[in-house]
N, C-alpha and C positions, 0 to 999 in steps of 0.2 A: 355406505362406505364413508368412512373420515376423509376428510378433504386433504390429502396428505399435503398438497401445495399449499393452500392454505397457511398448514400448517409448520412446514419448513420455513415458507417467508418470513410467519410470524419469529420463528427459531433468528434465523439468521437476522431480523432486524434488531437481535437483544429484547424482542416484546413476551417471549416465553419461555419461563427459567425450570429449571427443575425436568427437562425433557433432553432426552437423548438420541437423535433420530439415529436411523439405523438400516443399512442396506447389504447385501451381499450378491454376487454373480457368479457364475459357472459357465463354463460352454456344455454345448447340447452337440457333437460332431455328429450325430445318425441326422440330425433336423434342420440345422444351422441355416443351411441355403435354399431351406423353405419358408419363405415369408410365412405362410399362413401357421406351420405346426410351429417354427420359434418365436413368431408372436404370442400366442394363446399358451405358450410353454412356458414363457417369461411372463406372462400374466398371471399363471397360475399359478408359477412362483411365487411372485409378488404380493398374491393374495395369501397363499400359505403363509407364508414370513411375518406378514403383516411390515413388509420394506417403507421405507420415507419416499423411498424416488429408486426409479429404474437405469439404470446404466443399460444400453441395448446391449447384450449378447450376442455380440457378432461373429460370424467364423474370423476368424485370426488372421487369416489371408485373403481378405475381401479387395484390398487395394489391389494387391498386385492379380487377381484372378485376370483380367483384361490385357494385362500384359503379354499371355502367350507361356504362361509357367504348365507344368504338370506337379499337382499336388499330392501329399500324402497324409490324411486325418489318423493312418488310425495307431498312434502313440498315445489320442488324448486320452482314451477310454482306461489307458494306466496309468495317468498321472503326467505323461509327457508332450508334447507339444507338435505343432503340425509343424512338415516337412516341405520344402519345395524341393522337388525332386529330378527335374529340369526346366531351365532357364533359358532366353535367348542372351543373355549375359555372360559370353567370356571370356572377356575382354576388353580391353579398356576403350576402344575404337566403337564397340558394340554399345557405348552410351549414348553416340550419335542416332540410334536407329529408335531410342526409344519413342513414343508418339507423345504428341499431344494430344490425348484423346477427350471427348466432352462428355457428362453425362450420358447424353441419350446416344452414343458410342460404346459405352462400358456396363455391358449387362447385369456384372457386380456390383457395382454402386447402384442401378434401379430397383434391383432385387434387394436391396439395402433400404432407401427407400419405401418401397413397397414395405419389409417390416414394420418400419417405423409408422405408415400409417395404418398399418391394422394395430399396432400399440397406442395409437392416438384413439384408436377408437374403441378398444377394450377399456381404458381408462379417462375414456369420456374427459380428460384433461385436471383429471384426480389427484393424479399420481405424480408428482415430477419427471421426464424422461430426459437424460442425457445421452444422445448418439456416440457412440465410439468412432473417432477420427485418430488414423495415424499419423505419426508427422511424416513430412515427405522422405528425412533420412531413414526414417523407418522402414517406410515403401521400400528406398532406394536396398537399404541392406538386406531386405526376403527377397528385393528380385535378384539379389547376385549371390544369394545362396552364402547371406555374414562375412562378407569377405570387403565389405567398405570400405573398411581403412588402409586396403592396401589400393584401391582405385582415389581414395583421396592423396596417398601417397606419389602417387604416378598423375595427378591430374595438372600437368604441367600446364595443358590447353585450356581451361576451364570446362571441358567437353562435359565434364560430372558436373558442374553447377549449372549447366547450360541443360542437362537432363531434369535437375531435382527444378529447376522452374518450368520446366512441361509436367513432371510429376504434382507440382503444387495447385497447378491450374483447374484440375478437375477437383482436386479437392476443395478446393475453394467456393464451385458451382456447388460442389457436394453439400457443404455446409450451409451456405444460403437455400439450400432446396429443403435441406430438413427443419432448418428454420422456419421456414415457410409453413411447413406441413406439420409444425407443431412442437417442435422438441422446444424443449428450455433451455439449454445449453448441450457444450460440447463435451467430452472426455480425452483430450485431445492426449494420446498415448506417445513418451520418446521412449524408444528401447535404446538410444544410443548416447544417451548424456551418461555415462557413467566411465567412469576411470580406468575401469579396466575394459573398454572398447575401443576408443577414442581419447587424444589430450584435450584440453579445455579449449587450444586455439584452435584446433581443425572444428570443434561442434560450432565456436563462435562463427567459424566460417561457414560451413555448409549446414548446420543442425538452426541457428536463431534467426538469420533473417527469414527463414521460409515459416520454423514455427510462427512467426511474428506476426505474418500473413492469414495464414490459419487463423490465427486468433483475433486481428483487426474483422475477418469474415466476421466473427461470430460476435461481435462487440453489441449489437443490441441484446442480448441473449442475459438473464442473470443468474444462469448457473453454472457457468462455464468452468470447466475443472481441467490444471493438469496433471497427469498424472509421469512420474521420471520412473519411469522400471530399472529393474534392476538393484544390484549390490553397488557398493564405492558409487552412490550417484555424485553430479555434479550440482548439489543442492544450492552452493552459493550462486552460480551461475543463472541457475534459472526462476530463481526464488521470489524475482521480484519480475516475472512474466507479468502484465495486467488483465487478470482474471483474479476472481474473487476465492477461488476454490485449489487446494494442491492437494495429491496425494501421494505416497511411496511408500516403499517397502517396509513400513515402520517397525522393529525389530528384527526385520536381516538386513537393513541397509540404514546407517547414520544417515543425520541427526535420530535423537531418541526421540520421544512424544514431546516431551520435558524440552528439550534443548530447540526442536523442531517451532516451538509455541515462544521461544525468545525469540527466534531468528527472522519470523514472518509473521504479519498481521493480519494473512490470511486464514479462511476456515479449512479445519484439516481434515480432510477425509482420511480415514484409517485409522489404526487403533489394535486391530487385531491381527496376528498373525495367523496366514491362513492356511499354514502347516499345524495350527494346534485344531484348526476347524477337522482338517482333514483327520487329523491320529486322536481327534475327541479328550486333545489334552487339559482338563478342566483348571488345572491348578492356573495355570497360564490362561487359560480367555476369563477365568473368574479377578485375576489382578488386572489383566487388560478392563478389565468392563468396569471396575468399582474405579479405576484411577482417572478413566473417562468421562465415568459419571460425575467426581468430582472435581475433573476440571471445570464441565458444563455447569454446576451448583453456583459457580460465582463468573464466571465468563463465557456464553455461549461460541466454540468455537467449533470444539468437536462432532464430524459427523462420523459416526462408529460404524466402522466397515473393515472390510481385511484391506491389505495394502493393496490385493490384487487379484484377481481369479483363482476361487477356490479351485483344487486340480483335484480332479476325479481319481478313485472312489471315494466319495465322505456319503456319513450318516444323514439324513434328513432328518432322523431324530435329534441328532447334534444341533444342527441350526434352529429346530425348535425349541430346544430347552436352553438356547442361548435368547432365541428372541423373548421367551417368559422370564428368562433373569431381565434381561434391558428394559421390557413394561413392567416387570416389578417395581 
């Protein structure tokens, strides 16, 4: 096997021109929260694709599973999204009860864990891995079932910021432990920087000081990526986070690739849209990939991926005959 980290450091240090590295994800909802089937599933991934580096494949509600929710997976299998189905959230009083819970409390984060290191050990430390970490507003909005901004409206007490710093605290362990156990970096996920969730002064308030932590966690780490979901994100705001790596929605959400690569001097994950992966639309990932590839010919910046979780059904044949155009 090519030593893909190796070979990325080389990339990222400007030492190897003419290469385009290149990654994609999907969720697995039947395996998710079996360490052992979505390790070996995400490796085998990996290995078909022939990826640069791993983003873990996490179920999508791993933070909040310890909190006490009742969930719902099975949207993802069409293309749509998990459900929290109930909450102990509701109400605004109800942000006091949240815990402060530690890893070895939270059976979702060690079941987390535990992927990671049977991923460490599939890839004998080959392959670059970055854990998927949500931000704590993140957490905060799947445990109150998206309804955040009206608890940040009402949080006259600070009872919500007084929450999202118990909510931060496992995260925090969370991320030193997978450091530990081997990841390279973080994917540290906002779903709430965006314009039409949230204004810019309420994320300033409850969404940056906590990201900030998260990612002081993760500061020895050099892969650490983040990524802004979503449409109308809040790209000026968090663009100049310190971490080396950003991603988003690049063509359903401004800046464009182009204006994205004025704005920041970081390296940019994305490139593709991963609605054209999904409808095998070629005319669009064949301009995505040549405009890529030509940014990479004189500045290595671009790591080529979709903005964000390819949503099931897509072809596997699709992603194979994208990754023989990229080694082309």
């Amino acid at each position: 096997m090519t030593d893909k980290k190796k070979l990325l450091k080389a990339f990222m240090a400007k030492q190897l021109r003419g290469y385009t590295p290149f990654s994609a994800w999907t969720h697995y909802p039947e395996i998710d929260r079996e360490p052992q089937a979505i390790s070996q599933a995400t490796y085998d991934f990996a290995r078909q694709f022939d990826i640069d580096f791993i983003k873990t494949m996490s179920n999508g509600m791993y933070t909040v599973e310890d909190y006490g929710v009742d969930l719902d997976f099975s949207a993802i299998a069409k293309g749509g999204v998990a459900q929290v189905k109930a909450t102990p959230i509701h109400s605004y009083q109800d942000w006091r009860e949240v815990p402060e819970l530690s890893v070895d409390q939270a059976p979702a984060f060690q079941r987390e864990l535990e992927h990671l290191e049977r991923l460490v050990e599939l890839t004998k430390g080959e392959i670059p891995l970055v854990v998927t970490v949500h931000s704590p507003l993140t957490t905060a909005n799947k445990l109150c079932q998206g309804q955040i901004d009206q608890y940040i409206e009402a949080d006259g007490e600070g009872i919500l910021l007084q929450a999202l710093e118990r909510l931060t605290r496992p995260t925090i362990e969370f991320v030193q432990l997978a450091l530990a156990k081997g990841a390279d970096g973080i994917y540290l996920a906002s779903q709430m920087a965006s314009h039409d969730k949230l204004s810019p002064e309420a994320y300033q308030k409850y969404g940056i000081p906590f990201d900030l932590k998260i990612i002081e966690a993760a500061d020895t780490a050099w892969l650490n990526t983040l990524h802004i979901h979503g449409a109308n994100i809040m790209f000026d705001l968090l663009k100049d986070y310190p971490l080396p790596v950003i991603n988003w929605h690049i063509g359903e959400s401004k800046p464009e690739l182009e204006e994205g690569i004025q704005e920041t001097d970081k390296f940019i994950m994305g490139g593709l849209r991963r609605e054209a992966i999904t409808q095998a639309d070629w005319p669009t990932l064949e301009d995505q990939l040549s405009q890529a590839k030509a940014i990479n010919q004189t500045d290595n910046r671009i790591l080529l991926t979709p903005g964000c979780v390819i949503r099931q059904p897509f072809s596997k044949d699709t992603l194979a005959r994208l990754r023989d155009l990229i080694r082309s």
